[in-house]
Backbone bond lengths (Angstrom), bond angles and torsions (degrees), N, CA, C in turn:
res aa  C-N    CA-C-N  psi(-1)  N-CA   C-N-CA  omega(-1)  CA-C   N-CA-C  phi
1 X - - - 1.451 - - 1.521 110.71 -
2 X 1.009 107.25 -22.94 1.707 113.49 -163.04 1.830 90.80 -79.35
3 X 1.510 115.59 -52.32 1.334 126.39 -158.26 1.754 88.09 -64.13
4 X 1.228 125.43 -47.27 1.527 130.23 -152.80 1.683 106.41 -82.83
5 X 1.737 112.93 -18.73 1.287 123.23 153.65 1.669 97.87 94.15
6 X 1.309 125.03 9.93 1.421 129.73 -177.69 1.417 94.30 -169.03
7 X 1.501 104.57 161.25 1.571 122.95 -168.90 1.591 115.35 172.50
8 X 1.229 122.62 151.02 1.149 116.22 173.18 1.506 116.46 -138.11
9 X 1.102 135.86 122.96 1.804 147.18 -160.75 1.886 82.00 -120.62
10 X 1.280 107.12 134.30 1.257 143.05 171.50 1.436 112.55 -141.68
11 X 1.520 99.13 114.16 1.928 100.18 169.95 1.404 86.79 -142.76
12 X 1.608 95.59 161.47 1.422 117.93 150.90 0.995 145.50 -145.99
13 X 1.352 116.91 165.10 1.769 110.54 -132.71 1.910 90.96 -142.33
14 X 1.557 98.47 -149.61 1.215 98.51 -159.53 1.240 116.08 -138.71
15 X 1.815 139.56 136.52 1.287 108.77 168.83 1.656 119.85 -73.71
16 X 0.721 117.02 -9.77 1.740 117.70 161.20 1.543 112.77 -43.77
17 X 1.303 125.16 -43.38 1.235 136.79 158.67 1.696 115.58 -15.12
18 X 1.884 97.20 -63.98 1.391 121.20 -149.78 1.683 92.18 -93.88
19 X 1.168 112.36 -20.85 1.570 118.48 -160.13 1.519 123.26 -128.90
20 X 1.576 108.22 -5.04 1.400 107.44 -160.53 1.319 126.94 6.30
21 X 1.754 99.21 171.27 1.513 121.20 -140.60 1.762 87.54 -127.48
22 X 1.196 113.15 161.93 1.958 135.56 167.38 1.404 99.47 -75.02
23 X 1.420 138.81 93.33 1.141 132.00 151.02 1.391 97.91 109.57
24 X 1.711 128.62 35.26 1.297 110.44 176.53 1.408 81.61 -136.43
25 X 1.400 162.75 45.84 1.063 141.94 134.49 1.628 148.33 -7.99
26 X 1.175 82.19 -40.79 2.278 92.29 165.97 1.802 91.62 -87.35
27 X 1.286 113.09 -60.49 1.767 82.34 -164.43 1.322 116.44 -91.91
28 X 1.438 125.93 13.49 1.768 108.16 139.61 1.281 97.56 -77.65
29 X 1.096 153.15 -40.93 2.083 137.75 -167.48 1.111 84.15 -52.59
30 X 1.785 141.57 -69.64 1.094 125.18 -144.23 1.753 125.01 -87.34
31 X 1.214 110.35 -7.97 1.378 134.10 177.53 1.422 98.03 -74.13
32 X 1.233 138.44 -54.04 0.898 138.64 -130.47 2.051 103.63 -120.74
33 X 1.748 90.27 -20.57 1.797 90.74 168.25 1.665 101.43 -85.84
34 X 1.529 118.81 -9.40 1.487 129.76 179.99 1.809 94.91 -60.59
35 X 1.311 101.48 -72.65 1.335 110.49 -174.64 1.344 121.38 -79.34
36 X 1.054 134.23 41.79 1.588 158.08 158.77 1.585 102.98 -119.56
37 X 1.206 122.00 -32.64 1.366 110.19 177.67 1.090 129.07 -88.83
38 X 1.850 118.38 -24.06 1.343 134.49 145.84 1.235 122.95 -31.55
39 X 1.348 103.08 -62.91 1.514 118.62 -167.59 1.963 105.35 -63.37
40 X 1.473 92.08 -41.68 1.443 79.95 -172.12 1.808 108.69 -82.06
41 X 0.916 125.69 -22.74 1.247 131.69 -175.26 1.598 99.43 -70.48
42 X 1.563 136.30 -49.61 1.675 130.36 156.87 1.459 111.28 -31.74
43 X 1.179 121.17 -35.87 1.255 127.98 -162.15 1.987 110.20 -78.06
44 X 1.236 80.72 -59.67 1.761 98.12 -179.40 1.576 100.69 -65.92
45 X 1.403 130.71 -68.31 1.286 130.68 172.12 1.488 140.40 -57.56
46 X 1.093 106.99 -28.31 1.776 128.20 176.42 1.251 116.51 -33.70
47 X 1.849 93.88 -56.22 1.697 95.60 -175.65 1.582 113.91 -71.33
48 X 1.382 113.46 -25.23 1.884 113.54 166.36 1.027 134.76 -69.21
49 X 1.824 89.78 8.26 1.624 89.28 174.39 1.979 115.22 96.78
């Protein structure tokens, strides 16, 4: 994507992520390392388009 200068990454995740849940500990960690990696990956890539 980087070489082709456009791209698009679509995931989805969870508000449990943002808010956790009683007894869900692994999937808010993983919801929420989902959407930390999004965010930072818009960040690093965005400006390339």
């Amino acid at each position: 994507m980087v070489n082709q200068g456009n791209g698009v990454i679509i995931n989805s995740s969870s508000i449990v992520g943002l808010n956790g849940n009683i007894g869900q500990t692994n999937y808010a960690a993983t919801k929420v390392g989902l959407i930390g990696m999004t965010k930072t990956l818009a960040k690093e890539l965005g400006k390339k388009g």
